[in-house]
N, C-alpha and C positions, 0 to 999 in steps of 0.2 A: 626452478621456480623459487621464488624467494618465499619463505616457508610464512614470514610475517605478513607480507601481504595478501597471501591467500586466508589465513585468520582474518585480517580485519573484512576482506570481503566478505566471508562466512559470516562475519557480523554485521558486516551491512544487511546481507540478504536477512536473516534473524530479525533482526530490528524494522526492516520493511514489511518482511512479510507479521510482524504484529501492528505495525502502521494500519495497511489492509484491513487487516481482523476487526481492528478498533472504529476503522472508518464503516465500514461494511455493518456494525453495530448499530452507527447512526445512522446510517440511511435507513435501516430497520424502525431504529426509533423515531425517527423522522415521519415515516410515511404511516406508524402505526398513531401517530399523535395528527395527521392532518386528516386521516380516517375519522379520528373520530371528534374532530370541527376543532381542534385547538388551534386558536387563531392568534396563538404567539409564535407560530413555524409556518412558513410559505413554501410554495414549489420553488422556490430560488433558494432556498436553506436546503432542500434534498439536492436540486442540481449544483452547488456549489461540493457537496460533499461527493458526489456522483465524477463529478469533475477533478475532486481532488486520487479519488477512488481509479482514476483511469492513468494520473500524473502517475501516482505511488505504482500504479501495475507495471507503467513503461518502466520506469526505475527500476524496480525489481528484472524485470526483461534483461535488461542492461548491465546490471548486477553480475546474474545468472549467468549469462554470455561471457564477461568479463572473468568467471570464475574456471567457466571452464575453458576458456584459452592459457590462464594461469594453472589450470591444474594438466592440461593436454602438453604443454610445455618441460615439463621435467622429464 
């Protein structure tokens, strides 16, 4: 296994999985700001992050996978 490319995947996943976190943050703020009638946030502002939140999860999936055929390899 090439030692650099399993690094940068350990960094992709890292970097995704705070992608997540950050996204997971706003749908919280999101739904906790349409809770209570702020009508500068729509349910298309939580479903677009919701949407983004399931891209970023396959990614990470993908990541993951990719890391451990690169690390089952050596």
């Amino acid at each position: 296994m090439n030692e650099r490319k399993r690094v940068d995947l350990v960094l992709e996943v890292v970097e995704l999985e705070h992608e997540i976190d950050s996204v997971k943050e706003r749908i919280r703020d999101i739904e906790w700001r349409i809770d209570r009638g702020d009508t500068t946030v729509s349910h298309d502002h939580r479903q677009k992050a919701i949407d983004k939140h399931r891209w970023l999860s396959r990614e990470l999936a993908e990541k993951r996978k990719e890391l451990i055929k690169c690390e089952s390899s050596v």
